[in-house]
TORBALO-385658 format. One record per atom (N, C-alpha, C, CB): residue number from 1; residue in one letter; atom name; z, y, x. Coordinates in Angstrom, 1 decimal. Glycine has a CB too. Layout:
// TORBALO-385658
  num  residu  atome      zz      yy      xx
  NUM       A     CA       Z       Y       X
...
END
This chain:
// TORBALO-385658
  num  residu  atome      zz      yy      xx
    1       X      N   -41.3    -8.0    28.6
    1       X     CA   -41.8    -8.5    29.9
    1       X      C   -40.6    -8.7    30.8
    1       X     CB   -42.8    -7.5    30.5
    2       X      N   -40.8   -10.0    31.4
    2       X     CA   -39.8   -10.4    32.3
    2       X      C   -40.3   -10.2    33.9
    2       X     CB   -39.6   -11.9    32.0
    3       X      N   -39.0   -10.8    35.2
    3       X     CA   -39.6   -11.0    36.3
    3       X      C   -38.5   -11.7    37.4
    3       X     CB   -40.2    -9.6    36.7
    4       X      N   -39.0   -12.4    37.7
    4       X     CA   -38.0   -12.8    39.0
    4       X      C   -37.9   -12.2    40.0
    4       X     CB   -38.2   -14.0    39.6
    5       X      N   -36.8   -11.9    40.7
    5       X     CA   -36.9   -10.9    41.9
    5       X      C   -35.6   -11.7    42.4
    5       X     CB   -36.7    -9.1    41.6
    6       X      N   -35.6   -11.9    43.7
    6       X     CA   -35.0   -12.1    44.9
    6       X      C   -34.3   -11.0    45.5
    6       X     CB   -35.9   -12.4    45.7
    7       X      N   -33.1   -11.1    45.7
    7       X     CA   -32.4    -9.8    46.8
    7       X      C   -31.1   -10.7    47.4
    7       X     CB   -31.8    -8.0    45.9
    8       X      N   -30.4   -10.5    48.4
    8       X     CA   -29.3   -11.2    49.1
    8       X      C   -29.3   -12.8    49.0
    8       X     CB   -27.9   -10.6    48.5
    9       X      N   -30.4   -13.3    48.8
    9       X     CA   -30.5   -14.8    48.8
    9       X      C   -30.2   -15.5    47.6
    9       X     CB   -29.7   -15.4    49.9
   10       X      N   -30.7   -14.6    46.6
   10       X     CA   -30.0   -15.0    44.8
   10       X      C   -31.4   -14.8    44.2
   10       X     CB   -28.6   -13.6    43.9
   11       X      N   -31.6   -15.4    43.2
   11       X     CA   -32.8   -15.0    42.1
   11       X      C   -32.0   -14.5    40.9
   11       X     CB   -34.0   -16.5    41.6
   12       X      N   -32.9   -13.4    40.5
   12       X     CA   -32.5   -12.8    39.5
   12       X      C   -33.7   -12.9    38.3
   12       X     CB   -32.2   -11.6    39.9
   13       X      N   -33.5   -13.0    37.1
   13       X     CA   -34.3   -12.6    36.0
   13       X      C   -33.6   -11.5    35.1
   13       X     CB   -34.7   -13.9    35.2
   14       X      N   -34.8   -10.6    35.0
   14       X     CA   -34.2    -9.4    34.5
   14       X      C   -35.7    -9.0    33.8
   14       X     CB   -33.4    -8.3    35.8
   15       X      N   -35.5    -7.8    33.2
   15       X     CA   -36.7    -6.7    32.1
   15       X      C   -36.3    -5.6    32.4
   15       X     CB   -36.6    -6.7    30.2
   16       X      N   -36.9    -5.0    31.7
   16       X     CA   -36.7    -3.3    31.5
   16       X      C   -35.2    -3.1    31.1
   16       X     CB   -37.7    -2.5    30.3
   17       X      N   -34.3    -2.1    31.6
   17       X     CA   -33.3    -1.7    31.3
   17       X      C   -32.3    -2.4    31.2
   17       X     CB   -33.4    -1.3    30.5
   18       X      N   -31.9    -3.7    32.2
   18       X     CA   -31.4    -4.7    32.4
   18       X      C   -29.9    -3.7    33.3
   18       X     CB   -32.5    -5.7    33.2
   19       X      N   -29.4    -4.2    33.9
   19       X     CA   -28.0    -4.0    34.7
   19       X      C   -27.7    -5.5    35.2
   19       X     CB   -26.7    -3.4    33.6
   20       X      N   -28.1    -5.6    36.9
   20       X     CA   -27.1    -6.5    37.5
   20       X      C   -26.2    -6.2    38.5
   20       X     CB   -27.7    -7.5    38.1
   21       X      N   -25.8    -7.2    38.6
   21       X     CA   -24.7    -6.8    40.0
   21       X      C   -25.0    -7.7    41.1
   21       X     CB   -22.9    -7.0    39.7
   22       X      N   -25.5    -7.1    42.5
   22       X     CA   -26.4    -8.0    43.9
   22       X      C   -25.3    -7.9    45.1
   22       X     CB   -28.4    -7.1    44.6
   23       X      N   -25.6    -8.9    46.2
   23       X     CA   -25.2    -7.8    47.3
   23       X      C   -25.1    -6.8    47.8
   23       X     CB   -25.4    -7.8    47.7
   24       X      N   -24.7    -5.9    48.5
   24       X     CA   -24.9    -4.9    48.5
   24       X      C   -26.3    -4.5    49.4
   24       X     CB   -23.7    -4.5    48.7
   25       X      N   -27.2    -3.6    49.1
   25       X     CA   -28.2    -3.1    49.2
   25       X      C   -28.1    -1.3    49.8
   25       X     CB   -28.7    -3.4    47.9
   26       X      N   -28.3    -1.1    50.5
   26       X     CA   -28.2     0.1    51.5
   26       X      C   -28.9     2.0    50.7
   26       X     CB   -29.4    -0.7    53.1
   27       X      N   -28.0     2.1    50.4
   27       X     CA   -28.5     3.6    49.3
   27       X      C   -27.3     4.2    49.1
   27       X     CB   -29.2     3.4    47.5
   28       X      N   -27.4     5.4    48.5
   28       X     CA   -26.2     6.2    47.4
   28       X      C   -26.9     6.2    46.0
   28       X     CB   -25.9     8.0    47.8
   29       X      N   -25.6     6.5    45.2
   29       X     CA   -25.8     6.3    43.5
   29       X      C   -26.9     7.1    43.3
   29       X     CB   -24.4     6.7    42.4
   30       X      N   -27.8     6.8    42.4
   30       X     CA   -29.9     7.6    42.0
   30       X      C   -30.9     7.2    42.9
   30       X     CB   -30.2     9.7    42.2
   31       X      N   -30.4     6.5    44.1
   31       X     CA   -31.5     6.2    44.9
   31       X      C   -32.5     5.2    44.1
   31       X     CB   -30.9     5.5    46.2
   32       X      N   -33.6     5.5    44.3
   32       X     CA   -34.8     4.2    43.9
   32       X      C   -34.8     3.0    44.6
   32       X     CB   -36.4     4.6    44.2
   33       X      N   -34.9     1.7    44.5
   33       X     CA   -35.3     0.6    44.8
   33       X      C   -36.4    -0.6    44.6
   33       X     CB   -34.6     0.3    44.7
   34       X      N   -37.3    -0.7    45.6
   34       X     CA   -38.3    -1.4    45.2
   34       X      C   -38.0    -3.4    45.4
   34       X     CB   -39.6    -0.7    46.2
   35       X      N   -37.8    -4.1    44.2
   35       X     CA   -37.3    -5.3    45.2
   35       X      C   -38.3    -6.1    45.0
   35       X     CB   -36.0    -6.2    45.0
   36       X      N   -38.1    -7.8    45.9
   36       X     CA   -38.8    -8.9    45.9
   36       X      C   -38.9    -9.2    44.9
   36       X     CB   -38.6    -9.8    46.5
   37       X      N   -40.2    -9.2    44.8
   37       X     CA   -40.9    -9.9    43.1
   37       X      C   -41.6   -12.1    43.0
   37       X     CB   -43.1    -8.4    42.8
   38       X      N   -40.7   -12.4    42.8
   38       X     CA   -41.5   -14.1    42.8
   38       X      C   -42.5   -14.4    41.4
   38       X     CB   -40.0   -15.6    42.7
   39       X      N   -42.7   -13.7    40.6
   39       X     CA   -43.2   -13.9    39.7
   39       X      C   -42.3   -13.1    38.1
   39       X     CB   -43.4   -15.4    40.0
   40       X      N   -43.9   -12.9    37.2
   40       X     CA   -43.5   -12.0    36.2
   40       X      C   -43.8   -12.5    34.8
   40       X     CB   -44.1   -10.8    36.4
   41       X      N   -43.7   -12.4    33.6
   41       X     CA   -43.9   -12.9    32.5
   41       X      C   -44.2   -12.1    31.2
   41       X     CB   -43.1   -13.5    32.5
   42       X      N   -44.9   -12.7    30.1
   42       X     CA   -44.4   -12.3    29.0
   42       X      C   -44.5   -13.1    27.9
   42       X     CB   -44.8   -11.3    28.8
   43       X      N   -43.7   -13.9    27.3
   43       X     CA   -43.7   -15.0    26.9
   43       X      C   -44.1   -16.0    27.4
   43       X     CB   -44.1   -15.0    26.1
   44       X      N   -45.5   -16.5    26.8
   44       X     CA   -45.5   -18.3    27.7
   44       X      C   -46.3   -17.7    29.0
   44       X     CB   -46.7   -20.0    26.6
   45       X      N   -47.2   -16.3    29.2
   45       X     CA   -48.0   -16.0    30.4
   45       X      C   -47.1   -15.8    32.1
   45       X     CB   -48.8   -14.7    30.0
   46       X      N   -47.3   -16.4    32.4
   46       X     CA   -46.4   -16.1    33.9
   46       X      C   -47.4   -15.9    34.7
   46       X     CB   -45.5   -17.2    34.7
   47       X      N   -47.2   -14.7    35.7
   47       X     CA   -47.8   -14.7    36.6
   47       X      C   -47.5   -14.4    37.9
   47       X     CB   -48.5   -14.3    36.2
   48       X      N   -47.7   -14.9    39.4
   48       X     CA   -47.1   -14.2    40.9
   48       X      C   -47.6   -13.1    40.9
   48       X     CB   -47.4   -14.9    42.4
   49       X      N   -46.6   -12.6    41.9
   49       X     CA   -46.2   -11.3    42.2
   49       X      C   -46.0   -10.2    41.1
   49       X     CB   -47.1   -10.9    43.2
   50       X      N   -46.5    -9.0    41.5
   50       X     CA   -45.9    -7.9    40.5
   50       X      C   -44.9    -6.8    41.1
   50       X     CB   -45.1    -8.7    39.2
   51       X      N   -44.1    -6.0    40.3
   51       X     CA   -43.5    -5.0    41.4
   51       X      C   -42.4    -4.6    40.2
   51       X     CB   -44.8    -3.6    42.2
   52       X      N   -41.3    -4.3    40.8
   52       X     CA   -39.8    -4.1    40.4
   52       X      C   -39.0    -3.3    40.9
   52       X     CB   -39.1    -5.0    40.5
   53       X      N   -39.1    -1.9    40.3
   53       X     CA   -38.2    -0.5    40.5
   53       X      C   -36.4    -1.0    39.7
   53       X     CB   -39.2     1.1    39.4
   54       X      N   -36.2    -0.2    40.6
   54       X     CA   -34.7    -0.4    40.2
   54       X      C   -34.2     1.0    41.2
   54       X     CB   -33.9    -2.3    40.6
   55       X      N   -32.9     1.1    39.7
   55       X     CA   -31.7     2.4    40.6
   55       X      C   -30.8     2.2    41.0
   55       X     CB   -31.0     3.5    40.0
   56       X      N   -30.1     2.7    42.0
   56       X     CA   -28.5     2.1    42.2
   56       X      C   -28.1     2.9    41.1
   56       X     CB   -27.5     2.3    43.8
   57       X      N   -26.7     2.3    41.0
   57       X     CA   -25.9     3.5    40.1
   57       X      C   -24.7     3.7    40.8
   57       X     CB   -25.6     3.0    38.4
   58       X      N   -24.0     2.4    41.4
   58       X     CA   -22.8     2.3    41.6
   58       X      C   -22.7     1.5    43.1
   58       X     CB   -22.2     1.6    40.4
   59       X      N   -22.0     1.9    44.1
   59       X     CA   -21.3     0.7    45.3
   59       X      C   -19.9     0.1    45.0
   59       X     CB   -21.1     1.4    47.0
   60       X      N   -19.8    -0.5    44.9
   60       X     CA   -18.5    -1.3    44.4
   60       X      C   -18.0    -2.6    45.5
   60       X     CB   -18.8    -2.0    42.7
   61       X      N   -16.4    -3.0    45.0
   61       X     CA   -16.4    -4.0    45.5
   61       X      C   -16.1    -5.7    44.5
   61       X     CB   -15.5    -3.6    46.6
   62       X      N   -16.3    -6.5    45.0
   62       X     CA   -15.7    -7.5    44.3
   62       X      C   -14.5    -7.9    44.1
   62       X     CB   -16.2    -8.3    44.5
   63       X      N   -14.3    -9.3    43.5
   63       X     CA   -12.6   -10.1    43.8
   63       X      C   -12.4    -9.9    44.9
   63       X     CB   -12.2   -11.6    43.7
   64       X      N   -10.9    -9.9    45.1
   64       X     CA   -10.5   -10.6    45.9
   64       X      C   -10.9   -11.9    46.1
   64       X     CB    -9.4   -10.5    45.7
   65       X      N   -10.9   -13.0    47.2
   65       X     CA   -11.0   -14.4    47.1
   65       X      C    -9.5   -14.8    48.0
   65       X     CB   -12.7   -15.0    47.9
   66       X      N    -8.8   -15.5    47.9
   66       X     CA    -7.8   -16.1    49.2
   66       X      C    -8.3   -17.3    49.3
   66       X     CB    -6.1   -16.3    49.0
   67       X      N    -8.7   -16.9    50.8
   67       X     CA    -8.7   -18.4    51.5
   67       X      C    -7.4   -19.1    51.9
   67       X     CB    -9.5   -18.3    52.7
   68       X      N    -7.2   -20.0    51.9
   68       X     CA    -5.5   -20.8    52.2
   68       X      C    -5.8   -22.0    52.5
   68       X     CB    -4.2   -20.9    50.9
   69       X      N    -5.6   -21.8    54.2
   69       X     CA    -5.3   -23.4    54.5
   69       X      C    -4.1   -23.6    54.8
   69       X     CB    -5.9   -23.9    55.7
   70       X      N    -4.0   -25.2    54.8
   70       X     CA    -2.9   -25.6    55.2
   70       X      C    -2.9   -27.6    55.8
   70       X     CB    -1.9   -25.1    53.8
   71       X      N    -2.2   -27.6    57.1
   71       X     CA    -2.2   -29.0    57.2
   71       X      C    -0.7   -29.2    57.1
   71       X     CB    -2.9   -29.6    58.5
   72       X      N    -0.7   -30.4    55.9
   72       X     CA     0.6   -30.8    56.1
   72       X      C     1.5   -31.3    57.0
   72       X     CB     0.6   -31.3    55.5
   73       X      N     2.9   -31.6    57.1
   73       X     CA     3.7   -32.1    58.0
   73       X      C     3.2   -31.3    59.4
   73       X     CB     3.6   -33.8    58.0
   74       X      N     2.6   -30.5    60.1
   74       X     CA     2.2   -29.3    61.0
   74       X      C     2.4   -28.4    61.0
   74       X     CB     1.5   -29.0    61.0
   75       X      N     3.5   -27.6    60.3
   75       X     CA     4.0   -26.6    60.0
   75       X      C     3.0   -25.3    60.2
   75       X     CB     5.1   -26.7    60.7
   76       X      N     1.3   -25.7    59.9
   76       X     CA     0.4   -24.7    59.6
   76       X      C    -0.4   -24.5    58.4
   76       X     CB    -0.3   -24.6    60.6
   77       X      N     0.5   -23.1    58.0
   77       X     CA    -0.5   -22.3    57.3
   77       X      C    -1.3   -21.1    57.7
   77       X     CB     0.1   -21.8    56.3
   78       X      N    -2.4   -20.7    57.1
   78       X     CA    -2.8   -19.5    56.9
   78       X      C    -3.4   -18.7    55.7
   78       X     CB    -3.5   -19.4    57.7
   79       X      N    -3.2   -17.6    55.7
   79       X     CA    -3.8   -17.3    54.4
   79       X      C    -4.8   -15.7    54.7
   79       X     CB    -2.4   -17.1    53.1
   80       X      N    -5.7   -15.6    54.1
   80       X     CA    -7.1   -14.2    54.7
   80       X      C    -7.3   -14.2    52.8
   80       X     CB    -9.2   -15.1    56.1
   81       X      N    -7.5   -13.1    52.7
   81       X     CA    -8.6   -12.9    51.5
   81       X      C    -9.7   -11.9    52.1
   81       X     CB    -7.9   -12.2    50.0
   82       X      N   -10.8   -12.1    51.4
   82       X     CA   -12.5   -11.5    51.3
   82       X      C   -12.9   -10.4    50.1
   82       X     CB   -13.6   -13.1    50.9
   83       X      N   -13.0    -9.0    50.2
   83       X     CA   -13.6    -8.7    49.1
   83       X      C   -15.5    -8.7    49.2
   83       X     CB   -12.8    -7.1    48.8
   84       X      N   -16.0    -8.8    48.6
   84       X     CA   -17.4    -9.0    48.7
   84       X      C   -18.2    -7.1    48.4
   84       X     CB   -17.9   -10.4    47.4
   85       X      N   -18.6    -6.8    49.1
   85       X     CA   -19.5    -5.3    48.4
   85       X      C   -20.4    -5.7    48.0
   85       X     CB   -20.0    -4.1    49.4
   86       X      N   -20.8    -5.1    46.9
   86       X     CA   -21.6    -5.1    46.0
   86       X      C   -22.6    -4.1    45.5
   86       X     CB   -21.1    -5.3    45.2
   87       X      N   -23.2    -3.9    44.7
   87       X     CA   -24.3    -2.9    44.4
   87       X      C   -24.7    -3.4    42.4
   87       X     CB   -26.0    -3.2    45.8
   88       X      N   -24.3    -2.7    42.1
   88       X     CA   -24.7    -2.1    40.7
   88       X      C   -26.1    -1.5    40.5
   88       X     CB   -23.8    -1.0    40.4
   89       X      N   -27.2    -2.4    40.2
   89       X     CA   -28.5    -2.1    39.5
   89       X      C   -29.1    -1.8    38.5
   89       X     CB   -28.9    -2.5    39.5
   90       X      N   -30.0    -0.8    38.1
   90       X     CA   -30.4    -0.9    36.3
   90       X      C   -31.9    -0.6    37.2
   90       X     CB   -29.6     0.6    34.7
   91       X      N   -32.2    -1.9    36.0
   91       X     CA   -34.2    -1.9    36.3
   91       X      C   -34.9    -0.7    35.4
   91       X     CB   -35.2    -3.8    35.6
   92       X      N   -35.4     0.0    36.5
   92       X     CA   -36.0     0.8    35.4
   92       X      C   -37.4     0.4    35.0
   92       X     CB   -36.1     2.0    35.8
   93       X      N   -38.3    -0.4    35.8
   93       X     CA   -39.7    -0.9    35.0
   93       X      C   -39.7    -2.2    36.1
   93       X     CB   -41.3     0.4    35.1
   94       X      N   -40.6    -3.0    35.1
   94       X     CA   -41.2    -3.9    35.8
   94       X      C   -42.5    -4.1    35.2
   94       X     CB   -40.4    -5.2    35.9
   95       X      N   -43.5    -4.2    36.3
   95       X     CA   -44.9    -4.1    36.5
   95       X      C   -45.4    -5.1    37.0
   95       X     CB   -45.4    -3.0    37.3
END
């Protein structure tokens, strides 16, 4: 059994005992999570809504990203990097 779920403006498809990595989501590592369910499956049957437990396990961060601008002959640069926080998920059922 499958399920789409929504969290930080991303669709996910995931099952039982899956592991993703989302935005970050507001808990400490064993907390329970209930997320947005768009629809569920099992093989060709799909159906809306449904319901999707999930654990944190982990808060982490992502890449680095550098941003770098530059206009030429202006003698401007700049350079910033972004790390993104993140959240480490394992589904534990989907219903």
């Amino acid at each position: 059994m499958f399920a789409v779920v929504r969290t930080g403006g991303k669709q996910y498809r995931v099952a039982d005992g899956d592991k993703i990595i989302v935005e970050k989501i507001e808990g400490d590592a064993g907390t329970a999570v209930t997320l947005e369910t768009l629809m569920t499956g099992e093989g060709a049957a799909v159906t809306m809504g449904g319901a999707v437990t999930a654990e944190i396990v982990a808060q982490t961060k992502g890449d680095k990203v550098i941003v770098f601008k530059k206009r030429r002959r202006h003698n401007y640069r700049r350079r910033n990097g972004h790390r993104q926080n993140l959240t480490v998920l394992k589904i534990t059922s989907v219903a």
